[in-house]
N, C-alpha and C positions, 0 to 999 in steps of 0.2 A: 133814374136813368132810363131814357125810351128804349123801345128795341133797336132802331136805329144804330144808335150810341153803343147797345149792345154787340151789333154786331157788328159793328167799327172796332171795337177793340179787340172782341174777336179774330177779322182780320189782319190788324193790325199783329198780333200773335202768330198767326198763320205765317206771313211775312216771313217776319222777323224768324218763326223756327226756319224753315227752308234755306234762309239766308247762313243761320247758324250752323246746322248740319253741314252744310258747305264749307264753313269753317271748321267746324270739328274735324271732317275725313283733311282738312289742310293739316293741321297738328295731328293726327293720325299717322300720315303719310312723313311729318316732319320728324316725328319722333320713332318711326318703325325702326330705325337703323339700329336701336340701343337693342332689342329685341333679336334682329335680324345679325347683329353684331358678326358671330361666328360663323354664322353660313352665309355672310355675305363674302368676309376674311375668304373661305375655304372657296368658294364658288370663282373667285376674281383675285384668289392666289396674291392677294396685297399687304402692305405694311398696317400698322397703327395710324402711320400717317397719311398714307393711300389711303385707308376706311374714313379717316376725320376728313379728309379731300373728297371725298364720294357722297360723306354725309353732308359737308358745308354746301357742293354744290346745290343744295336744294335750293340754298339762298343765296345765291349769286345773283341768279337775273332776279330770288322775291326783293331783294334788297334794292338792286336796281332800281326795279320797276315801282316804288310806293309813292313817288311820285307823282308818274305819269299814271299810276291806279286812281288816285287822287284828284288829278285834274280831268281823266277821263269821269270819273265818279260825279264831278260838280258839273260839267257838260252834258253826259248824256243818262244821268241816272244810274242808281243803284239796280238794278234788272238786269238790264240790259250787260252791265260790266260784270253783274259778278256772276250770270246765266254762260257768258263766253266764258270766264275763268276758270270758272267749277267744270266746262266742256273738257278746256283744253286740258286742266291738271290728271282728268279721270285717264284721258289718253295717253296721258305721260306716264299713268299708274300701269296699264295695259303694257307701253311698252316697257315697262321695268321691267312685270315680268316675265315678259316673253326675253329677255337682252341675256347673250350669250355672251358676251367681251364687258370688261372693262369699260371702253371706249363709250361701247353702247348706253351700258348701264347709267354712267355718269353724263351722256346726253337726255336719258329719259329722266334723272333727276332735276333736270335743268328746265323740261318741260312741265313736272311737277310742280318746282317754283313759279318758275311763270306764271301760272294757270291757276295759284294757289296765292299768288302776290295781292291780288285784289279785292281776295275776301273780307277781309278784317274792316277795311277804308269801305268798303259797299256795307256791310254788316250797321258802323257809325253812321252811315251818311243816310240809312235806313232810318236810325232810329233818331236821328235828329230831327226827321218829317214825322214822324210818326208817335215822337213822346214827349212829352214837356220838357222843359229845361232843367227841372226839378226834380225828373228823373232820370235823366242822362246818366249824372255820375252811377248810378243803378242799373243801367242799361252796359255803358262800359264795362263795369261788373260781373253781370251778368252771360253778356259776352262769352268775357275771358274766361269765364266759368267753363262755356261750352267748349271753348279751344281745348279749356284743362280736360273734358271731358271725353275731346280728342287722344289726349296720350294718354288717358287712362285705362281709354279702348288699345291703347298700344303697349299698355303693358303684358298682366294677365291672358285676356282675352286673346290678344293677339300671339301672344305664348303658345298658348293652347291651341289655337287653330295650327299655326306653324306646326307644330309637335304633330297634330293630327291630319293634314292635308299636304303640309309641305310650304317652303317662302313662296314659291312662283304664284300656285294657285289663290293662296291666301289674297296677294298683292291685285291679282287679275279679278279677284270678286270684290277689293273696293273698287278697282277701276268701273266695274260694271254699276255698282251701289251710286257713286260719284254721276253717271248717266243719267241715272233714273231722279236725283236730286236737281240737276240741271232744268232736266225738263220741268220740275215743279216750280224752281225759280222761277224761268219763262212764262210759265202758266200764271203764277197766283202771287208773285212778289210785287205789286207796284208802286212808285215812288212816291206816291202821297196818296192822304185821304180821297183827295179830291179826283185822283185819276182811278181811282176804286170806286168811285160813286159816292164820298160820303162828305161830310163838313169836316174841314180843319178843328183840328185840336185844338184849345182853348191855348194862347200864348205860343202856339206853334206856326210861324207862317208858313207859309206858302214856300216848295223851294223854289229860287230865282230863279228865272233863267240868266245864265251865265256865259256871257263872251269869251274870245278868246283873250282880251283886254282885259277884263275881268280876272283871270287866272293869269295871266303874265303880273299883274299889279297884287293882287293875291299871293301868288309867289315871291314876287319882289318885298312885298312887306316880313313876311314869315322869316324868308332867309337874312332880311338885316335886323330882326330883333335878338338880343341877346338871350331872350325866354327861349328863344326857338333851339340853341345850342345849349344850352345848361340841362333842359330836359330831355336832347336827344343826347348828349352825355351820359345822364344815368340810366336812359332805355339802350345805351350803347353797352356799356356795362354792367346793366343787372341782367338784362333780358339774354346776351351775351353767353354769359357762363351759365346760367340757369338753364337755357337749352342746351344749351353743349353738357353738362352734365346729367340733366334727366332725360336728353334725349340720344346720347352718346355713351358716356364714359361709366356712369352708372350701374349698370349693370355687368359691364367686366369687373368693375369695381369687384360689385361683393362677391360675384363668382370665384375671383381669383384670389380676394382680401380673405372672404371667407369659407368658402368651398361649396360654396350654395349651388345647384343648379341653376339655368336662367329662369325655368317656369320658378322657383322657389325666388329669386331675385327679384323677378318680374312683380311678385306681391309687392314688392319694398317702394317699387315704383308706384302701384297702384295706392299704396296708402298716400303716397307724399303726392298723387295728382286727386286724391278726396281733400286734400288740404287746399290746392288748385283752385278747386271749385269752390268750395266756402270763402275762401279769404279776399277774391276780388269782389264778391258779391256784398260779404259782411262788409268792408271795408266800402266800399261804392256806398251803401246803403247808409253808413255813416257817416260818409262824406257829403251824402245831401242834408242829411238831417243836423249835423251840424256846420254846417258852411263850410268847411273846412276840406283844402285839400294841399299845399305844400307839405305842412305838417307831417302828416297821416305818409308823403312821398318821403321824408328823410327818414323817419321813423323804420320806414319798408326796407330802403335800400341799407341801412345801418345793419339791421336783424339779418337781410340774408346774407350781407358781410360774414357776420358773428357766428350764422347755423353751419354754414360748409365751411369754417372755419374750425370747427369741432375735429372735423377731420383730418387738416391740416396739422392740429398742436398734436392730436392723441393718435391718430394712423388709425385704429379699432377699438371700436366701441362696442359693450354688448349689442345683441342684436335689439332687442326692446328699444333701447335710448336710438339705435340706425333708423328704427320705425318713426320714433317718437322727433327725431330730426328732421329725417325728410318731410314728414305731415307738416311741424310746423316751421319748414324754410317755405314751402308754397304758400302755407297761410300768410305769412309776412310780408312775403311778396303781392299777396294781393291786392297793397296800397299802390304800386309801381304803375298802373295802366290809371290811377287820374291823370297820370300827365296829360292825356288825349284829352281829358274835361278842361284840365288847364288851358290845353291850346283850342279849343273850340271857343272857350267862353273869352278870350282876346283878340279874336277874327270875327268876321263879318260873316253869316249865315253862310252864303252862298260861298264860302272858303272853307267850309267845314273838311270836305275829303280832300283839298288839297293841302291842309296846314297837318291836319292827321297822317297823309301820306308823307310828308316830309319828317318830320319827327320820328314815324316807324320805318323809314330808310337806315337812318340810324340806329334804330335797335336791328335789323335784320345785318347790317353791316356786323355790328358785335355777332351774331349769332355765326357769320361764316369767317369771321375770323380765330374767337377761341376755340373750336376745334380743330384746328391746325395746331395751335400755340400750345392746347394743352395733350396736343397727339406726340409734337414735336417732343416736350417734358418726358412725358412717356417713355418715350422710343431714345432719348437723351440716359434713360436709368434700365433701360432693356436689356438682360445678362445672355440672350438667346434663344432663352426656353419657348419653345412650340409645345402647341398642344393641340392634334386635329387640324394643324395647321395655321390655328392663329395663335400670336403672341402673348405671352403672358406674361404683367410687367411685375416689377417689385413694389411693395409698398411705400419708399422713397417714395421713387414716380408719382405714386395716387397723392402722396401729401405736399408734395408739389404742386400740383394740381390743382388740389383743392387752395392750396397759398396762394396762389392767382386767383381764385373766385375770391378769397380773405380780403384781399388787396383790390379787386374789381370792387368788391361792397363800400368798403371803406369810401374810394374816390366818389363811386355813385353818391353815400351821403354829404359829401363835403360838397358834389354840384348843387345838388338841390337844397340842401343850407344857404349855399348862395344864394340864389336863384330864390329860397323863402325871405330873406331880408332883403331883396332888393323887390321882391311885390310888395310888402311890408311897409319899407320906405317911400316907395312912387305912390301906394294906396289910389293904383289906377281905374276910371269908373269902367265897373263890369260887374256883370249878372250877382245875384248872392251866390253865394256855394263855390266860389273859384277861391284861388289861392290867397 
């Protein structure tokens, strides 16, 4: 390898991290509410299902916008979209915690999303100029690794600051942290080898430049394939409950199930976001190396069915086997983001961020729906007990709950069962390593 070469993949690195910490402080910021749970209740004086409405709005307009992230991302670059995103979300982070109403609070989470919508679509559309094809599903991975590594900063760590500074402050120095990553975007992220000064990667073209015809026709194919809906079905339903319970409901969970403190809860979350991290990466890793990625998707969706399902049949579990589940429903889940490799490797290059963005519309839509549905459960089994002023529900409730993530798994693996015998049978030509 020249030096050259060297330090092309160097930057290539460099990238790619700036890109990902941007995404990390996104899933940071997504999942602070399970953490922030009781002082946000007691701060803005709301229901179970006021808090699940406070938490979902993060993803109202991300949900929206993965689209137009996506079409913006194949138009003007990975940079440039996700340097404006990471700006606006940090400001949205600032005014969170400066918001003294309700009203407020729940506008600055809306700006959160927004601003945090187009990380994940910039993150892939990075690494489809900048990695082989070969490593994509590794890249996806690896990603979501760092998302995990977002709420894993949001469990513990984030405990413990709160504990020791307070919500507002804590919230106000990502905002500032989220600045200072922008500007490294801007500076040092850019959209291919060749605008950094260096050769194209071996089998990695060029990105296109892309019309607005381009992406109207792009979009038009995406939304009449049937792939495009079976895979944003089970990113609707896995990705769905899986936020909503690690970034939500979780930790009142064992506070209330089991009498934990939250910093003591907070651990429980921390192990099952180490699980996060390993399982999209293992899982990626082995989806390149063995071709394989439907498979490896029903597999996923089936298991996290089956893990918060635990919950469900048995209400409490020692604590050991609580750890030993949540670790591995994340790992299981790690198979769930091929989908993205799927839909990349049945589109045309220069439709990468917009076939991605439209797929993860669909998981963000899940994400702001069950935490209403499973706030609504909740506050549906609520006898009226307050504690410090938020709600404390019964154990029904939680296994309720979790019967809806039981039943979420389930239908995710029956989509993508579809969705594997019908690539199966059409045996459509595309790259190795796809479905």
């Amino acid at each position: 390898m020249t030096m050259r070469e060297v330090n092309r993949n160097r930057r290539r690195w460099l990238g790619w991290g700036l890109l990902a910490a941007g995404f990390l402080l996104v899933s940071l910021h997504r999942a602070a509410t399970a953490v922030l749970s009781g002082e946000l209740m007691a701060a803005f004086d709301t229901t179970g299902a006021g808090l699940g409405l406070l938490h979902a709005s993060f993803f109202y307009l991300y949900a929206a916008f993965q689209l137009p992230a996506g079409l913006l991302t194949d138009r003007y670059g990975a940079r440039v979209i996700a340097a404006t995103g990471t700006g606006a979300m940090s400001l949205g982070a600032i005014g969170f915690g400066l918001a003294g109403s309700y009203p407020v609070a729940f506008g600055a989470r809306l700006v959160i999303g927004l601003g945090g919508s187009v990380l994940f679509v910039a993150v892939l559309r990075f690494a489809a100029s900048w990695f082989r094809p070969d490593e994509f599903g590794t890249m996806t991975g690896v990603t979501f690794a760092a998302g995990i590594l977002g709420g894993l900063a949001a469990t513990t760590p984030l405990a413990v600051a709160v504990s020791t500074l307070g919500w507002r402050p804590s919230i106000l120095g990502l905002g500032l942290l989220g600045l200072a990553v922008t500007a490294g975007i801007a500076r040092l992220a850019q959209d291919s080898p060749a605008k950094a000064g260096y050769e194209p990667l071996e089998a990695v073209p060029e990105r296109p430049e892309v019309t607005a015809a381009d992406l109207k026709q792009h979009t038009i194919d995406a939304l009449r394939s049937a792939d495009t809906w079976l895979l944003g079905g089970v990113l609707f339903l896995v990705v769905g409950v899986g936020i909503t319970i690690i970034g939500l409901w979780a930790i009142p969970y064992l506070v209330q199930a089991y009498g934990l403190t939250v910093t003591e809860a907070s651990v429980y979350l921390l192990i099952g976001n180490v699980g996060g991290m390993v399982g999209p990466t293992a899982i990626g890793w082995l989806s390149d190396r063995l071709g394989r990625r439907t498979e490896l998707i029903v597999l996923s969706a089936l298991s996290v069915g089956a893990t918060w399902g635990i919950f469900a049949v048995f209400g409490t579990i020692p604590l050991l086997l609580v750890a030993a589940v949540f670790f591995l429903s994340r790992v299981v889940a790690g198979g769930v983001p091929l989908a993205f490799a799927v839909m990349r490797e049945r589109h045309p290059e220069g439709a990468s961020g917009t076939v991605i963005g439209i797929v993860n519309t669909m998981a963000w839509i899940g994400a702001s729906v069950f935490p209403v549905v499973m706030g609504a459960a909740l506050d549906a089994y609520w006898t009226g007990e307050l504690v410090d002023g938020s709600r404390v529900y019964t154990l029904t409730g939680y296994r309720v709950a979790f019967g809806i993530a039981l039943v979420a798994g389930l239908l995710a693996a029956g989509l993508a069962l579809v969705l594997h015998y019908k690539l199966r049978r059409t045996r459509p030509k595309q790259p190795a390593g796809s479905g």
